[in-house]
C-alpha positions as CSV (number, residue, x, y, z in Angstrom):
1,X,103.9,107.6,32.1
2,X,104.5,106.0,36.0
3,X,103.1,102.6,36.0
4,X,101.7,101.6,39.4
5,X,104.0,100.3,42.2
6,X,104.6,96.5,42.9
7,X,105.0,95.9,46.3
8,X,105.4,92.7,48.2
9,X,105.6,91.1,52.1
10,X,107.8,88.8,52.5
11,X,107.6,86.7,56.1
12,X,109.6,84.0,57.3
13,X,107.8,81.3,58.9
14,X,109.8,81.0,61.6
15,X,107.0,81.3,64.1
16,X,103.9,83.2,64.4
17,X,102.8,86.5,62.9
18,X,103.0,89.4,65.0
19,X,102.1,93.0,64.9
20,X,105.5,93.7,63.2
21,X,104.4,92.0,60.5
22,X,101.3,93.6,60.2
23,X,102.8,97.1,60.1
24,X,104.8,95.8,57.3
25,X,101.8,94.2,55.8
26,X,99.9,97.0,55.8
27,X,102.7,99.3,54.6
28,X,103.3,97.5,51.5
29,X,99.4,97.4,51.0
30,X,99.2,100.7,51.2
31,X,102.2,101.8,49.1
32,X,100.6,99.9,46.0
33,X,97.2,101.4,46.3
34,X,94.2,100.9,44.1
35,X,95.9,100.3,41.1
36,X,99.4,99.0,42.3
37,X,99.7,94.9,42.9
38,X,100.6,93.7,46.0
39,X,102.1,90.5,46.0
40,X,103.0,88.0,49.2
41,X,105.8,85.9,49.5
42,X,107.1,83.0,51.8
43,X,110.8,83.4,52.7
44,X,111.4,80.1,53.8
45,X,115.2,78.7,52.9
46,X,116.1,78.1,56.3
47,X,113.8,74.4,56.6
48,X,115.3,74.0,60.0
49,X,113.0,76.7,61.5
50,X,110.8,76.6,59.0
51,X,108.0,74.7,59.1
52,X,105.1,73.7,56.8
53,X,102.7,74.3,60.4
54,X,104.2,77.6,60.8
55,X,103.5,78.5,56.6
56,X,99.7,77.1,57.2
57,X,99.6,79.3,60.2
58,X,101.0,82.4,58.6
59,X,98.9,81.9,55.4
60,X,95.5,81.1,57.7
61,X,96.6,84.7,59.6
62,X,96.7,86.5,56.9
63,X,93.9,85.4,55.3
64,X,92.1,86.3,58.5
65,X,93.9,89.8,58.3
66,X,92.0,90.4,54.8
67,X,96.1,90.4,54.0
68,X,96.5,87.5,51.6
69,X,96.8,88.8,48.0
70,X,94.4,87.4,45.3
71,X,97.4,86.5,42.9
72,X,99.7,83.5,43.3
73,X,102.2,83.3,46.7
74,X,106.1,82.6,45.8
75,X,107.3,80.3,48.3
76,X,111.0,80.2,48.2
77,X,111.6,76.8,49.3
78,X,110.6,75.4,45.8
79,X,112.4,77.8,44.3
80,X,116.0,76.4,45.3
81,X,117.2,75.5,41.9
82,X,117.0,79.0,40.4
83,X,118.8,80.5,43.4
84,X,121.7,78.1,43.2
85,X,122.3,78.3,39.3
86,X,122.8,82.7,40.1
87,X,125.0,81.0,43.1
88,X,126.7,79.3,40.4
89,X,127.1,82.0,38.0
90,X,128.5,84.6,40.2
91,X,131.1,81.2,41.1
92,X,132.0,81.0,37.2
93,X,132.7,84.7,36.7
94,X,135.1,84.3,40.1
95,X,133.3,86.6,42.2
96,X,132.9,84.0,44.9
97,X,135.3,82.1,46.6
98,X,134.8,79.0,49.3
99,X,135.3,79.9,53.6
100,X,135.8,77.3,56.0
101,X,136.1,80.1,59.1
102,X,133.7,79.1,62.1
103,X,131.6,82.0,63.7
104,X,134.7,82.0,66.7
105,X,137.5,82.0,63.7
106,X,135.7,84.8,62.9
107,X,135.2,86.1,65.9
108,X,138.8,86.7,66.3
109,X,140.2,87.8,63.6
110,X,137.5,90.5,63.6
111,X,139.1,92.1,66.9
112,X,135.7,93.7,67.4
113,X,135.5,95.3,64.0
114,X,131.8,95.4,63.1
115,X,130.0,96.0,59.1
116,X,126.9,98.3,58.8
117,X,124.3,95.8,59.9
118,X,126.5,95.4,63.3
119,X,127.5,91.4,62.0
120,X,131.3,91.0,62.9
121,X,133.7,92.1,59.7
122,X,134.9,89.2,57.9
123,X,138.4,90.0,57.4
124,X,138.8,87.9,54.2
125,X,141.0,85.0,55.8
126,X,140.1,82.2,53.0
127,X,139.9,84.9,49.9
128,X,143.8,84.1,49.1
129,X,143.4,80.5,50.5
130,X,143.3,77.6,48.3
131,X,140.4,75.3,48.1
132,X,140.4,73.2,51.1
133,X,140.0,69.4,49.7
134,X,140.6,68.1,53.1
135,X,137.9,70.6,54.6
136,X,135.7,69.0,51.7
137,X,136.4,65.2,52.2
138,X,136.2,65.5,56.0
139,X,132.3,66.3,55.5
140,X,132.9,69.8,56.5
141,X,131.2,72.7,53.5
142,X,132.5,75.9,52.7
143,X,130.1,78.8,52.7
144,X,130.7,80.6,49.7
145,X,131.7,84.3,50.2
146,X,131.8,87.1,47.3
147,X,134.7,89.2,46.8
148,X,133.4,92.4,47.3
149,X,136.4,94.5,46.3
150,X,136.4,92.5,43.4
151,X,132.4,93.0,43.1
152,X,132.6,97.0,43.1
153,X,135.6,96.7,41.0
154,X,133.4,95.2,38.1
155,X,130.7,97.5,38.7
156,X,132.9,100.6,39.0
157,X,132.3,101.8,42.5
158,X,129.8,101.8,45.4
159,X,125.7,101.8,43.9
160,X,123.5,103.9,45.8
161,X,119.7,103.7,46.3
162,X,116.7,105.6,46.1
163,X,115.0,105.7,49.3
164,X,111.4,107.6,49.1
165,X,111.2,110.8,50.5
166,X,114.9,110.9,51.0
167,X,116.4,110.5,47.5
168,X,119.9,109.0,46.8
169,X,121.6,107.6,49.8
170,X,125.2,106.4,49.4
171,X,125.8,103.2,49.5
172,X,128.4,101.5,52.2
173,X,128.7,97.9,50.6
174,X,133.0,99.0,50.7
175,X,132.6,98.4,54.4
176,X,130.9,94.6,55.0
177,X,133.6,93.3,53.7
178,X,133.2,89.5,52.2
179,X,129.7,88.7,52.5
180,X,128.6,85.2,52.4
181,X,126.0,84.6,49.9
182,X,125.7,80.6,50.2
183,X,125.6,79.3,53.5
184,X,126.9,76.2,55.1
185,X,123.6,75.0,57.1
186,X,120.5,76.2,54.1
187,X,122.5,76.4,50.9
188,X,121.2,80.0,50.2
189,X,121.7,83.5,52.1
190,X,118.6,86.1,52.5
191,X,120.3,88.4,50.0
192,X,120.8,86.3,47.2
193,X,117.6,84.8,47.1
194,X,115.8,88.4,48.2
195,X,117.3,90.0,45.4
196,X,116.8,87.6,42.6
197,X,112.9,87.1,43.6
198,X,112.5,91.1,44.0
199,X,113.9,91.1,40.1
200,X,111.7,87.9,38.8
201,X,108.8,89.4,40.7
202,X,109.1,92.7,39.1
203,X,108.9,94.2,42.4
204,X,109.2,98.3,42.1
205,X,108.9,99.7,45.2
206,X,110.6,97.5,48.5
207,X,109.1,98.4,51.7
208,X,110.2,96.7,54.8
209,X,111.5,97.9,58.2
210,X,115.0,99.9,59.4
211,X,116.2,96.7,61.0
212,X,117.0,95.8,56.8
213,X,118.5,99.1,56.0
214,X,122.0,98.5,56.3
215,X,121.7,95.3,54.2
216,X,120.5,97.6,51.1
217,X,123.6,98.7,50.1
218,X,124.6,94.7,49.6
219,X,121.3,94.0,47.9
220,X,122.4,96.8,45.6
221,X,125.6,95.5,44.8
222,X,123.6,92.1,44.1
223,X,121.5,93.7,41.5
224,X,124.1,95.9,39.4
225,X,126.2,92.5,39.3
226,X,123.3,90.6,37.8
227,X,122.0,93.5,35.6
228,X,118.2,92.9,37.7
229,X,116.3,96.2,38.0
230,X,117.1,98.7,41.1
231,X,113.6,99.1,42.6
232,X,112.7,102.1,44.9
233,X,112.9,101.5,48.5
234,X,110.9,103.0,51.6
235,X,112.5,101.7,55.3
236,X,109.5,102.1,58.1
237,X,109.8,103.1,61.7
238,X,109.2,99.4,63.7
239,X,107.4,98.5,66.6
240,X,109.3,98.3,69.6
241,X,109.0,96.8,73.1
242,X,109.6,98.2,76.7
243,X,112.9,97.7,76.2
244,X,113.5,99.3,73.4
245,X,114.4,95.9,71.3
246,X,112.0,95.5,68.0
247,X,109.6,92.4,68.3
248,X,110.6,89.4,67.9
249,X,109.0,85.9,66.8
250,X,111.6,84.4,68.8
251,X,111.4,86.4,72.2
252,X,107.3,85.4,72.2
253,X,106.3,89.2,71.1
254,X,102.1,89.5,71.1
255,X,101.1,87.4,68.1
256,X,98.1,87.8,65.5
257,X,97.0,84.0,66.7
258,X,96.8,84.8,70.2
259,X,94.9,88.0,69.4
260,X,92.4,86.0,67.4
261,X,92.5,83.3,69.9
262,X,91.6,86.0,72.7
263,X,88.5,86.9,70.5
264,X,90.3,90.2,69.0
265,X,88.6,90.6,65.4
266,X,90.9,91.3,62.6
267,X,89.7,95.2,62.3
268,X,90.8,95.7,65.7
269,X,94.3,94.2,64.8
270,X,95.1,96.5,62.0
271,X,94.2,99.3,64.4
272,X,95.9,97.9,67.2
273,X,97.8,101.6,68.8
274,X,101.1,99.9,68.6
275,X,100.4,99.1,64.8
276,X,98.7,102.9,64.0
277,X,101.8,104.5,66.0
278,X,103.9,102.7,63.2
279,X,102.3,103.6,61.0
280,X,102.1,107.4,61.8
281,X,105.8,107.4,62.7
282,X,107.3,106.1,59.0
C-alpha cells in the first residue's frame, strides 16, 4: 500500500515573496493532493538577512495566498541545537575537518575549476592541515568541511536519486569536492539543516526548482551517512526574467506584496501567466 506524499515549501525570509515562490508553493500543494500533507517551513539560519519583519511578511503572504498549511510551521532558527549536535556527530566519526581558506584563498587554488552547482572547487587545502590554534585564538573560526572521499568511502560509492518521471539519476557528489557543512558567519550550511528537517519531517516527496538540482547529489550523500530516509524528488522548470536570470528576492523581482498592494487579489496571483507557464513547463 502507497501512503500519500509529504511535501513541504521551504522559503527563506530574506525578503519578499515572489512568484517564484508561488510556483514552488503551488507545486508542492499540488504534488500532495487531497489526501497527501503539505507542510511549510521557514529556512531562516542566516539571522543576518533574516528578519523577524520579513517571517511576518512571508507568513501574512501566504496566508493571503490560501498557501499557509493548517498544521504547525518549523522555523529553523529555533531549531539550532539539533543541527549542531548532527554537526557534532559527523565531527566525532572524523568525517569533518576545520578550513580557515577565505573565498580569494579559494579562489586561487581553484584555477577556475568549478563543482556541479557552478561554486568554485575546493581543492582540500586544510584536509591534511592541522588544527589551526592560532587561527582559533586570533578570533578567526574555521568552517567545518566534510571529507567527501572519506564520506563515499563509508557509504560505498556515489548514492543516486529518484527523480519523478525520470527514475534513477547518478549522483555526482565525487565531483564537489569538500563541501562545507558548518559555516563561519551562521553556524549551519543549507544542506545540513535541509536534510535533517526533510528526515524529522517525514518529508516523501521534495519538490523545489532546477536552480537546487545539482546540490541533490550532496543532500544524498547527507542522508546515506545519517541513515535518514531517501525521499522522492521532482525539480520544476523556474520562472525566468528578460534576461534569462531566474527571479530573484535580491534583484527586486515582482513580489506577492506589491501585487496585493496594487489591488491584485490572491486568485489572480496563482494564475498570474508567468506562474501558469511554470507550471505547464515542469
Amino acid at each position: 500500500m502507497t501512503l500519500p506524499p509529504v511535501t513541504r515549501f521551504a522559503p527563506s525570509p530574506t525578503g519578499y515573496l515572489h512568484l517564484g515562490h508561488v510556483v514552488s508553493a503551488l507545486h508542492a500543494r499540488k504534488t500532495a493532493g487531497p489526501s497527501g500533507r503539505f507542510l511549510v517551513r521557514i529556512e531562516d539560519i542566516d539571522t543576518t538577512r533574516c528578519t523577524p519583519a520579513l517571517t511576518e511578511a512571508l507568513r501574512e503572504d501566504l496566508q493571503w495566498l490560501g498557501l499557509w498549511p493548517v498544521e504547525p510551521v518549523l522555523q529553523q532558527s529555533r531549531h539550532m541545537g539539533a543541527y549542531a549536535s548532527v554537526l557534532d556527530h559527523l565531527r566525532q566519526r572524523g568525517l569533518l575537518y576545520p578550513c580557515f581558506c577565505t573565498r580569494s584563498d579559494i579562489a586561487a587554488a581553484a584555477s577556475g575549476q568549478r563543482a556541479p552547482d557552478g561554486s568554485a572547487l575546493y581543492p582540500g587545502t586544510c584536509r591534511t592541515r592541522a588544527l589551526n590554534t592560532g587561527a582559533l585564538e586570533s578570533g578567526r573560526a574555521p568552517t567545518w568541511r566534510l571529507d567527501m572521499q572519506r564520506a563515499l568511502n563509508e557509504i560505498h560509492g556515489v548514492p543516486s536519486w529518484y527523480e519523478a518521471g525520470h527514475g534513477r539519476i547518478a549522483g555526482r557528489a565525487d565531483e564537489f569536492g569538500d563541501i562545507v557543512l558548518g559555516r563561519r558567519d551562521t553556524g549551519m550550511s543549507y544542506h545540513l539543516c535541509v536534510t535533517h528537517d526533510d528526515a524529522l519531517q517525514g518529508v516523501t516527496c521534495i519538490t523545489r526548482g532546477q536552480d537546487l538540482y545539482a546540490a541533490t547529489s550532496i543532500h544524498r550523500v547527507i542522508q546515506t551517512l545519517m541513515k535518514w530516509p531517501e525521499p522522492e524528488y521532482r525539480h520544476h522548470a523556474l520562472i525566468l526574467d528578460e534576461s534569462g536570470k531566474k527571479l530573484s528576492k535580491r534583484d527586486g523581482a515582482e513580489g506577492v506584496r506589491a501585487l496585493r498592494a496594487m489591488g491584485w487579489p490572491a486568485e489572480n496571483v496563482l494564475t498570474h501567466p508567468l506562474v501558469v507557464q511554470a507550471l505547464a513547463d515542469s
